[in-house]
TORBAKOL-223338 format. One line per field, with one value per residue (C-alpha): residue number from 1; residue in three letters; x, y, z. Coordinates in pm, whole numbers, always signed. Layout:
BEGIN
num = (NUM	...);
residu = (ala	...);
c1 = (X	...);
c2 = (Y	...);
c3 = (Z	...);
// end
This chain:
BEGIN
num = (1	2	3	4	5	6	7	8	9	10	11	12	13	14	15	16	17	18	19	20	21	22	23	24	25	26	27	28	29	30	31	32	33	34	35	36	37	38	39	40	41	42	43	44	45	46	47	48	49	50	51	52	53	54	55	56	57	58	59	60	61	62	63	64	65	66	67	68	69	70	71	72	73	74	75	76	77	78	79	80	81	82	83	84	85	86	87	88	89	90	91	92	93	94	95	96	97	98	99	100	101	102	103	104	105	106	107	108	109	110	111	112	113	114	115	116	117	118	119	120	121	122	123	124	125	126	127	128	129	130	131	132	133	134	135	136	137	138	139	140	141	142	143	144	145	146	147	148	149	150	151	152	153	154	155	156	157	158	159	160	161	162	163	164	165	166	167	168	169	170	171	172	173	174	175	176	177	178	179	180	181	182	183	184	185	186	187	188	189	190	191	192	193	194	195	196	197	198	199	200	201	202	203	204	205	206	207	208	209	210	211	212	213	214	215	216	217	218	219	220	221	222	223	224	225	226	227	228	229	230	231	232	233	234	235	236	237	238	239	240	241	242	243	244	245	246	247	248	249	250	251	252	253	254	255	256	257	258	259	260	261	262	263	264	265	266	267	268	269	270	271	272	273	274	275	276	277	278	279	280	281	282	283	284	285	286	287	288	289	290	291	292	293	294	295	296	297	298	299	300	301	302	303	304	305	306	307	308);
residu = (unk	unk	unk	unk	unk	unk	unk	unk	unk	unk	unk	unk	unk	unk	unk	unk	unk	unk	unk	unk	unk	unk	unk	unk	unk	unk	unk	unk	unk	unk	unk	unk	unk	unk	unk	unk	unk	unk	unk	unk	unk	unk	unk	unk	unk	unk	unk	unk	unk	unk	unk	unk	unk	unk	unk	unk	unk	unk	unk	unk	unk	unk	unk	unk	unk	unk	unk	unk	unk	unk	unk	unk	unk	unk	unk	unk	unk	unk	unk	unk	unk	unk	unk	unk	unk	unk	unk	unk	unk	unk	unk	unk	unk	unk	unk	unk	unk	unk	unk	unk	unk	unk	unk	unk	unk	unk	unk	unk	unk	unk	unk	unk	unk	unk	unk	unk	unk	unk	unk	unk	unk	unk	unk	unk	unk	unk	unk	unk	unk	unk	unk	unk	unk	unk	unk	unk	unk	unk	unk	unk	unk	unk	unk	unk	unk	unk	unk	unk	unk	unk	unk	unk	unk	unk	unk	unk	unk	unk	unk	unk	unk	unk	unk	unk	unk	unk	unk	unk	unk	unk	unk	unk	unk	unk	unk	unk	unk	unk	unk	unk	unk	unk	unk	unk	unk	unk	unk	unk	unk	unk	unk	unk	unk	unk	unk	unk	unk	unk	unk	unk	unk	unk	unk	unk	unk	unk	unk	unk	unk	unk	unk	unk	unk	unk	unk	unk	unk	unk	unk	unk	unk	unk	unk	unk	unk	unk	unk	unk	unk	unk	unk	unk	unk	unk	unk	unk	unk	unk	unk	unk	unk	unk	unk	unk	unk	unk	unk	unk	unk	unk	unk	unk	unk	unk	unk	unk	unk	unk	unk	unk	unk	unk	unk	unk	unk	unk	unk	unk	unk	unk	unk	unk	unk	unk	unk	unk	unk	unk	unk	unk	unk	unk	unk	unk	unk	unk	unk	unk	unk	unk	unk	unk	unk	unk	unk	unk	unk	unk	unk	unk	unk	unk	unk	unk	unk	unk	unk	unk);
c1 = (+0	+123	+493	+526	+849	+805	+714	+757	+400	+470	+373	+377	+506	+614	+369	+499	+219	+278	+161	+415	+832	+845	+705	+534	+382	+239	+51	-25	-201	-321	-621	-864	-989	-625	-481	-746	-683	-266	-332	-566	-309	-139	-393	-439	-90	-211	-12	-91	+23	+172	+438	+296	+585	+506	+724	+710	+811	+462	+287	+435	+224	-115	-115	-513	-556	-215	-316	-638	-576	-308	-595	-756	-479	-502	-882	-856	-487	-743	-1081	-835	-764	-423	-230	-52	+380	+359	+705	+735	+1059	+1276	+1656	+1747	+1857	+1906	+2211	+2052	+1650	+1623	+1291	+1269	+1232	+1452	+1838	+2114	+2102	+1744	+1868	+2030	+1688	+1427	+1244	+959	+718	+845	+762	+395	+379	+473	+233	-75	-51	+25	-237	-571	-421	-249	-435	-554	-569	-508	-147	+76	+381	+531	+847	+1014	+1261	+1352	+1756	+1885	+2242	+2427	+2539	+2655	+2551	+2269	+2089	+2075	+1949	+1672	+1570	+1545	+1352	+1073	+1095	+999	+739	+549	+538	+421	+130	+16	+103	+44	+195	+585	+829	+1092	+1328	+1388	+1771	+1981	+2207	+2513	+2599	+2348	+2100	+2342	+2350	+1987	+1912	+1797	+1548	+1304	+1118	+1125	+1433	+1436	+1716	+1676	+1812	+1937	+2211	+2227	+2209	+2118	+2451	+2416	+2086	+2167	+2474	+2253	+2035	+2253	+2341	+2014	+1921	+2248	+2115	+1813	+1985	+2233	+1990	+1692	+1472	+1249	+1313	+1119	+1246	+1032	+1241	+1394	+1472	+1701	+1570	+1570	+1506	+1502	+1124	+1279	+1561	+1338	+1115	+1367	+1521	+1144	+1054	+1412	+1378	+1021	+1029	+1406	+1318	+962	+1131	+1380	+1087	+1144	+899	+893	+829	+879	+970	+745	+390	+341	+517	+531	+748	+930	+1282	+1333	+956	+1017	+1232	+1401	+1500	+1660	+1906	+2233	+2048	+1975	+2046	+2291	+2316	+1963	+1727	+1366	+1139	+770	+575	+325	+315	+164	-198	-205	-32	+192	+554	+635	+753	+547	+245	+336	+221	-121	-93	-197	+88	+151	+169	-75	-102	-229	-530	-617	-642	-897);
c2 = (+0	+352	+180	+400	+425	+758	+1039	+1373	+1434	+1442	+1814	+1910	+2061	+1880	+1968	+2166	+2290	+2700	+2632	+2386	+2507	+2130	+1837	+1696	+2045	+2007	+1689	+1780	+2108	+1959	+2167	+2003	+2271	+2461	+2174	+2188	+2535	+2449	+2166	+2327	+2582	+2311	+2245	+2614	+2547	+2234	+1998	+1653	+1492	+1612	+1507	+1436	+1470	+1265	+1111	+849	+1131	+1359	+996	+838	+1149	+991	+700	+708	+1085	+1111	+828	+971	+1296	+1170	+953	+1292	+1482	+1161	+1247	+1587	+1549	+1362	+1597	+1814	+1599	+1493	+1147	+1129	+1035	+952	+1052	+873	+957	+1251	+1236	+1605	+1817	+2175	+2296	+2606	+2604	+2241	+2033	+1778	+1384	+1045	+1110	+857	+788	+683	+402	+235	+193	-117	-89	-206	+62	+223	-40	-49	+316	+243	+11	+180	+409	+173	-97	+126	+241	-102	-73	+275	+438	+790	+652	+714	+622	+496	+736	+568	+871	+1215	+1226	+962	+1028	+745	+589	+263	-14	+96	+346	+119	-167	+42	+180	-197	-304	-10	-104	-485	-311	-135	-477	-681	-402	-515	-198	-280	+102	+147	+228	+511	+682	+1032	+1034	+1303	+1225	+1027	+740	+871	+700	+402	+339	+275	+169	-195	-109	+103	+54	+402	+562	+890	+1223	+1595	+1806	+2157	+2272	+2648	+2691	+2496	+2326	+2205	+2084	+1928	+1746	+1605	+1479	+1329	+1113	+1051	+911	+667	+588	+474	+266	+128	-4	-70	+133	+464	+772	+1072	+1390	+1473	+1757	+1995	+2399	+2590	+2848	+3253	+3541	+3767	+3662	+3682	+3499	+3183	+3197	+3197	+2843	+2730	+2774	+2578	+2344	+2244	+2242	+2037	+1784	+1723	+1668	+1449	+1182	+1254	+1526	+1780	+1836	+2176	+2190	+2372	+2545	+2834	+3075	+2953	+2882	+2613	+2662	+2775	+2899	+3175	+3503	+3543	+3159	+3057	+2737	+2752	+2559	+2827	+3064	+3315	+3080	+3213	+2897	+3054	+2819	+2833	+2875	+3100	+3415	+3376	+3557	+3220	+3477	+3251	+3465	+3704	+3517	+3225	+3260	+3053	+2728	+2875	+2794	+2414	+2188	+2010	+1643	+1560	+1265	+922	+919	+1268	+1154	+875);
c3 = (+0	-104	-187	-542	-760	-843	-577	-781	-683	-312	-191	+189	+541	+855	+1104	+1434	+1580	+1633	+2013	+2096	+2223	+2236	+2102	+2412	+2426	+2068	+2228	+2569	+2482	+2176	+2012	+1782	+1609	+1599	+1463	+1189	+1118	+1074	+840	+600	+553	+395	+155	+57	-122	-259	-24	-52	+270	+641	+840	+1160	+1468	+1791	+2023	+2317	+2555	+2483	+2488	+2826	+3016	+2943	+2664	+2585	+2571	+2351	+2114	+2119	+1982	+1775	+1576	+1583	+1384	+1126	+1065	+1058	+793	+562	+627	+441	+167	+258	+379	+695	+745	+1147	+1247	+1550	+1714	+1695	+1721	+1622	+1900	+1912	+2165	+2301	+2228	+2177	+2087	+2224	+2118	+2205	+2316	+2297	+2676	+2590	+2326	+2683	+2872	+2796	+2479	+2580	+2675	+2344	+2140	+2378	+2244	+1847	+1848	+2018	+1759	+1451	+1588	+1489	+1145	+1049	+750	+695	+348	+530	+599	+380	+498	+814	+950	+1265	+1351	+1206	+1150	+1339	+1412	+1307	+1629	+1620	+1653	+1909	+1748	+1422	+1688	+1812	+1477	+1344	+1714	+1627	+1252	+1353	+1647	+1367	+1120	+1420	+1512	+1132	+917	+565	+461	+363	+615	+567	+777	+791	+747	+583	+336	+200	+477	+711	+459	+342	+719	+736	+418	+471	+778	+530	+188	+56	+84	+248	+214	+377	+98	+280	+9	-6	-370	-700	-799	-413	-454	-809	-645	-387	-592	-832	-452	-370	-708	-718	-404	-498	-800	-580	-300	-578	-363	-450	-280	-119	+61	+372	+472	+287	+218	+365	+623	+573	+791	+403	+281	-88	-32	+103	-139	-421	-259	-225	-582	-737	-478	-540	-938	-867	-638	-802	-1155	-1001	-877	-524	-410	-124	+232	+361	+730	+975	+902	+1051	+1280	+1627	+1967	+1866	+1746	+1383	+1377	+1546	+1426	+1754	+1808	+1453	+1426	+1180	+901	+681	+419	+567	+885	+962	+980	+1005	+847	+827	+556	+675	+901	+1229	+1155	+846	+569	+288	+386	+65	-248	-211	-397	-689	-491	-519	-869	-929	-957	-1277	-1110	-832	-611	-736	-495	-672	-962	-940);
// end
């Protein structure tokens, strides 16, 4: 189910909800009809499917409200005509305004309650068309051998819950993928070159990837951050039209502005154009940020389901 060779036509942002510094904050003051609102921004630009964050820390607090609302977010994702891609750990840490998500200390406790938690999620969507895609962790780091252990524990966690959907990981690029490659069927790179010869480059070692392994590929992160409007949208245009010819589609990072770091002006991270990574899409008041209105036009491939 929803295993493709070609994803050109994948169009979206990774949701971090704009009331959440950290991800168990996202959860724990999760908001129905806010979420809503943040999503169907998403379709206003035609997106096609959301990256939805959660982690085993925001879940731990209280398992049946958490799961719960999380099966909320799925419903509301496709009562706006998208698919979800569960991310369901996060391994990307921020020095000074971090976000939050699994740690490497972590990777030395039991497993069990987080495979409990992987699979109280997976369990009631085993089979669910809204899935698209299964993501166990955002940008591992490469540890070895017990982050690749754990990885391969939660990949095995989400097969025996009964998901019929793909799994990816969202890894990074060069051997932070090769690393990884054999726990996921779609292959999975976060493209964050400053330019387009960067960009082309990467691509050009994404797609040997993908020949090499005899996997496809997506990108579920990807464009370099901007405090300069212009500047951002310039790297969000070649990036899109890029990434979409090359078969792999596009997942911004971040929706709107917010309190988490890099969605807010005053909190940026280093990934970025001019070391300044500010990345949402749209303003706080639910305003695309100058430059961007060419996704308003319709894109020129569209998603499978949309086509039926």
């Amino acid at each position: 189910m929803h295993v493709y060779d070609n994803y050109g036509w994948l169009r979206g942002l990774n949701c971090i909800p704009s009331w959440g510094a950290r991800i168990e904050e996202a959860w724990w003051s999760y908001d129905p009809a806010r979420f809503r609102e943040e999503v169907g921004l998403v379709r206003r630009i035609h997106g096609n499917c959301i990256r939805l964050w959660i982690e085993y820390t925001a879940w731990m607090a209280d398992p049946e409200k958490v799961t719960a609302s999380f099966l909320d977010a799925v419903k509301a994702v496709a009562e706006a005509g998208m698919k979800t891609m569960p991310c369901l750990f996060n391994r990307w840490h921020d020095q000074n305004w971090d976000y939050g998500g699994t740690y490497i200390d972590d990777l030395d406790r039991p497993w069990k309650t987080r495979v409990d938690y992987v699979q109280a999620l997976v369990r009631p969507l085993a089979a669910d068309e809204r899935v698209l895609i299964w993501d166990l962790c955002n940008e591992p780091q490469g540890n070895p051998p017990k982050e690749y252990d754990w990885l391969k524990a939660t990949g095995e966690a989400v097969r025996a819950a009964g998901a019929k959907q793909p799994i990816t990981i969202g890894t990074m690029t060069g051997g932070n993928i090769e690393k990884h490659a054999q726990l996921m069927d779609v292959l999975c790179g976060h493209p964050y070159a400053r330019d387009r010869a960067g960009l082309a480059k990467l691509i050009e070692s994404f797609q040997a990837m993908a020949k090499k392994f005899g996997k496809p590929f997506l990108v579920n992160e990807c464009v370099p951050g901007c405090l300069d409007d212009a500047k951002r949208a310039e790297a969000a245009r070649y990036y899109s039209e890029m990434l979409a010819q090359a078969g792999f589609g596009w997942m911004g990072w971040s929706i709107r502005e917010g309190k988490a770091i890099a969605t807010r002006r005053d909190r940026i991270d280093g990934n970025g154009i001019d070391g300044q990574g500010f990345h949402p899409w749209f303003t706080r008041d639910g305003r695309l940020r100058g430059g961007l209105e060419f996704l308003l036009d319709q894109p020129k491939l569209r998603a499978p389901w949309e086509k039926a």
